[in-house]
C-alpha positions in Angstrom: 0.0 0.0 0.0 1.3 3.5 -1.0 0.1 7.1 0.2 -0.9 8.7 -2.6 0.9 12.1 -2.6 -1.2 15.2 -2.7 -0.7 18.6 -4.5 -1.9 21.9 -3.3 -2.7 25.4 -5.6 -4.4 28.3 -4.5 -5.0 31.5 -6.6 -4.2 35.1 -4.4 -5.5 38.6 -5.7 -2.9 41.4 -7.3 -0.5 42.5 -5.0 2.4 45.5 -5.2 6.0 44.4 -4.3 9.3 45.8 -3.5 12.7 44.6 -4.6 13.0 44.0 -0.9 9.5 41.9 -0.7 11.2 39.9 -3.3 14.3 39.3 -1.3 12.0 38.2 1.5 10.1 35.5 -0.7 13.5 34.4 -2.0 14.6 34.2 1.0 12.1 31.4 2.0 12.4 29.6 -1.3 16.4 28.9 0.2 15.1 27.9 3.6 12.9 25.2 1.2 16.0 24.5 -1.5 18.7 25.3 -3.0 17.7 25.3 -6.6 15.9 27.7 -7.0 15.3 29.8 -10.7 13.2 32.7 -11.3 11.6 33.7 -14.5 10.7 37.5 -15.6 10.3 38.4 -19.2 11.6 35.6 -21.1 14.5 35.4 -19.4 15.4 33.1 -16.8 18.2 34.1 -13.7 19.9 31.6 -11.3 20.0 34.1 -8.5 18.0 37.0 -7.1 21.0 39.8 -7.9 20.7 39.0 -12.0 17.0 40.1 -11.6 18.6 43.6 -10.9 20.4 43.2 -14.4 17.2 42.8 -16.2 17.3 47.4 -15.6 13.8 47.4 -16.0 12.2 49.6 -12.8 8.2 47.9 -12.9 8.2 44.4 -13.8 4.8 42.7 -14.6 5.3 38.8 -14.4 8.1 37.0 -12.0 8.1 33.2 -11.8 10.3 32.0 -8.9 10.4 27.9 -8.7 12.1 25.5 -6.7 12.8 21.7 -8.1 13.3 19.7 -4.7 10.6 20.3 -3.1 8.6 21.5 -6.2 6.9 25.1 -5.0 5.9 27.5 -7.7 5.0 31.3 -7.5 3.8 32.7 -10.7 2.7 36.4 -10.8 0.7 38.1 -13.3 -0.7 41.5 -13.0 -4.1 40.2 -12.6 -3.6 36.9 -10.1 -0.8 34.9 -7.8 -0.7 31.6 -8.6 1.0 29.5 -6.0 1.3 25.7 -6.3 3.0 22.9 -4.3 3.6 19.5 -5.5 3.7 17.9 -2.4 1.4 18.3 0.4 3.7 17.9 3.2 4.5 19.8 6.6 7.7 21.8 5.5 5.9 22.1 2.0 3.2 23.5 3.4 5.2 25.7 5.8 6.7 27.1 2.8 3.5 28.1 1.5 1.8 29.7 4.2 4.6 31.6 4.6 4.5 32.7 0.7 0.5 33.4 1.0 1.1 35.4 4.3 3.7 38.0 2.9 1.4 38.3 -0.6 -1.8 38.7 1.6 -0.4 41.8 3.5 1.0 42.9 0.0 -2.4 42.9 -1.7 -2.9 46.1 -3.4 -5.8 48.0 -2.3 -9.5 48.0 -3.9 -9.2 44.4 -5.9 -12.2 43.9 -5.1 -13.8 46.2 -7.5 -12.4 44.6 -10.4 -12.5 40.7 -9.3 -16.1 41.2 -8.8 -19.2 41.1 -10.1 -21.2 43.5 -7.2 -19.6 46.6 -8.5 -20.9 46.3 -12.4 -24.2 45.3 -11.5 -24.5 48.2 -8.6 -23.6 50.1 -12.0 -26.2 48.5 -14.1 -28.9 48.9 -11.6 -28.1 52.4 -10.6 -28.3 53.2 -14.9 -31.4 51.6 -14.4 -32.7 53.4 -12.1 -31.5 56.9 -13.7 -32.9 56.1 -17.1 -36.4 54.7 -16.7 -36.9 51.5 -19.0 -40.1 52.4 -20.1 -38.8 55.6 -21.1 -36.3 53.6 -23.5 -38.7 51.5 -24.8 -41.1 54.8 -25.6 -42.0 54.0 -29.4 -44.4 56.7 -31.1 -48.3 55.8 -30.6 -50.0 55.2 -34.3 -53.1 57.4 -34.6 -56.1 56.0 -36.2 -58.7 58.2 -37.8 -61.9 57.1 -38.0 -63.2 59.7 -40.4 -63.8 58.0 -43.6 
């Protein structure tokens, strides 16, 4: 009989880092392994100090990745993806970690834009403002009855 080895993923909101928030999520990938790569803009960097030779000040997407255990953080401009391979305690230590230093990073008023309650407070307010049946106000066909 053999444990069947689970994964774990979760998907974070948008958040707004710092070289040095970087550092500090690097710095955890090490505690994890020591083969670790990250991955910005087509390019990929064996250490965190070649990042700073990619002399771009924003950058949009970073991937940093370790192999042994595998832990992923992908970041996109609209969503965190974070993934481990292996649901285990220093796995999962690993990760809360990750999530709780992206959490306190989120970037303010997400909400709006990851969900549906502000367009349809929109739609109804529009509504509201421009009467339907004032839309849908087709000119009335007069019949004569004078023959």
């Amino acid at each position: 009989m053999k444990k069947v080895i689970k994964s774990y993923y979760e998907r974070l909101q948008p958040v707004l880092l710092f070289f040095e928030d970087i550092k500090e999520l690097y710095e955890i990938f090490q505690e994890a392994s020591s083969q670790i790569t990250i991955q910005s803009n087509g390019y990929e960097f064996d250490n965190l100090d070649d990042l700073t030779k990619l002399k771009k000040e924003i950058v949009y997407d970073i991937e940093i990745l370790c192999l042994e255990p595998y832990i992923s953080l992908k970041m996109e401009p609209r969503n965190i993806h974070l993934y481990v391979a292996e649901d285990s305690l220093s796995s999962r230590g690993v990760f809360e970690k990750l999530k709780s230093i992206l959490n306190n990073r989120r970037k303010k008023l997400t909400w709006l834009t990851h969900s549906p309650i502000p367009p349809g407070i929109l739609m109804g307010s529009a509504i509201l403002y421009f009467p339907l049946f004032d839309l849908l106000n087709f000119p009335s066909l007069k019949v004569s009855t004078n023959l």
